[in-house]
C-alpha positions in Angstrom: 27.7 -43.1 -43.4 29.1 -41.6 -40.4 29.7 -44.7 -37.3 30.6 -43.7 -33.9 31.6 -46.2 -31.3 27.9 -46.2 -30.4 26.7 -47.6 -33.7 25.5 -45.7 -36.6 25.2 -42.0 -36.3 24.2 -41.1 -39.7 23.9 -42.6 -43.5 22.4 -40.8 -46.7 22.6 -41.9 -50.0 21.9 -39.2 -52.7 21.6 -38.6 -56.5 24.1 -36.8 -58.3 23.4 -37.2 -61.7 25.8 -38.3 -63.9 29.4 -38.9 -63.0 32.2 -41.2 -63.3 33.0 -43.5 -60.6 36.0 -41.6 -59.4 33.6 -38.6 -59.5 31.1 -40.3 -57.2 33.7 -41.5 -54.7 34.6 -37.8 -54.4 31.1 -36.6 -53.6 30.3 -39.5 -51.5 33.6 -38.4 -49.4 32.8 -34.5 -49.4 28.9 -34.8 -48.1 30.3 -37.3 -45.4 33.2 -34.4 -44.8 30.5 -31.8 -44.3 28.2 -34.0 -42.5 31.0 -35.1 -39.9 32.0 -31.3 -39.5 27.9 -30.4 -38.9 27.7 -32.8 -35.9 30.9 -31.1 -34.2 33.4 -33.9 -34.5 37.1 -32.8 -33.9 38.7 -36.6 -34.6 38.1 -38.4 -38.5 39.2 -42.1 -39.4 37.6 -42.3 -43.3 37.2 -45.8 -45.0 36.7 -46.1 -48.4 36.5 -48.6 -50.9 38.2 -46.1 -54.1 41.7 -47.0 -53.6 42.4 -44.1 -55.9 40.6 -41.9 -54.3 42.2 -42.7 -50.9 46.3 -42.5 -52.8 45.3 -39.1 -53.7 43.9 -37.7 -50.7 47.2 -39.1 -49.0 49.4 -37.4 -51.6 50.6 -41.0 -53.0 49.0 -40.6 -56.5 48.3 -37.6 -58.4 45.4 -36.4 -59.5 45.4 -35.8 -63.1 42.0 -35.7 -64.2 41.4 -31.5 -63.2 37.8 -32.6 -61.9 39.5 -35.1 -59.6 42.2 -32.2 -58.8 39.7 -29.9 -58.0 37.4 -32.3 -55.6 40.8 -33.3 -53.6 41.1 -29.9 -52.8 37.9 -29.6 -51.6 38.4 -32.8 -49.5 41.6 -31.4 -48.1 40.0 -28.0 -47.1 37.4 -30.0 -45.4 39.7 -32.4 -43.6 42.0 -29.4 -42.2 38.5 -28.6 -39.9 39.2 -31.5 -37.8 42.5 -32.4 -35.2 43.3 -35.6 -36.2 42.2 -37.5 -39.2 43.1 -40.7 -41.3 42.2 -42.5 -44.6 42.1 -45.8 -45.4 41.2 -47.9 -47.9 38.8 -50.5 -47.1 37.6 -53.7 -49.7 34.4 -53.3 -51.4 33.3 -56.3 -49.2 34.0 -54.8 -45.9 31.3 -51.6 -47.4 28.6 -53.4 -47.9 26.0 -50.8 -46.0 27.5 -48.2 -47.7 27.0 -50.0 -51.1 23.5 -50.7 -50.4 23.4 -46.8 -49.9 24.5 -46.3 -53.2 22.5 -49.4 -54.7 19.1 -47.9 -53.0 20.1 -44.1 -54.2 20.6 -45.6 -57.9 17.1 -47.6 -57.5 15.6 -44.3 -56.4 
């Protein structure tokens, strides 16, 4: 879901077969990279509700898993595109849209 300061600028929520949670996280955060890049944005805050996923985009936690390794690359190639970014971790409570997202998607 990609939220401007004028409301809601764009939300998708897509199948990706099977995956682990973690693995999910990662795709949900690359297709909203590449989707924040395609409308031209030069400044990024991220909120996400995978507290693991945030620690390792941050550096804080390693990625062991090389799946995981290879995704946070990815999401670090992507963020480089923009000026300024950030990354926080959010509750699961605080996401509820983008839960409903994945809730429809799953339903789908």
């Amino acid at each position: 879901m990609l939220v401007t300061g004028d409301g809601i600028a764009a939300e998708a929520g897509d199948r990706i077969g099977r995956a682990t949670n973690n693995q999910a996280e990662y795709a949900a955060l690359v297709r909203g990279l590449e989707a924040a890049a395609d409308h031209g944005y030069d400044e990024l805050a991220v909120r996400g509700d995978s507290e693991l996923v945030v620690r390792q985009v941050r550096g804080e936690y390693d990625a062991n898993d090389p799946q995981l390794r290879e995704k946070r690359v990815r999401v670090r190639e992507l963020l480089a595109r923009f000026d300024e970014w950030s990354i926080e971790h959010v509750p699961r409570g605080i996401n509820s849209r983008a839960d409903d997202l994945v809730t429809d998607a799953l339903d789908g």
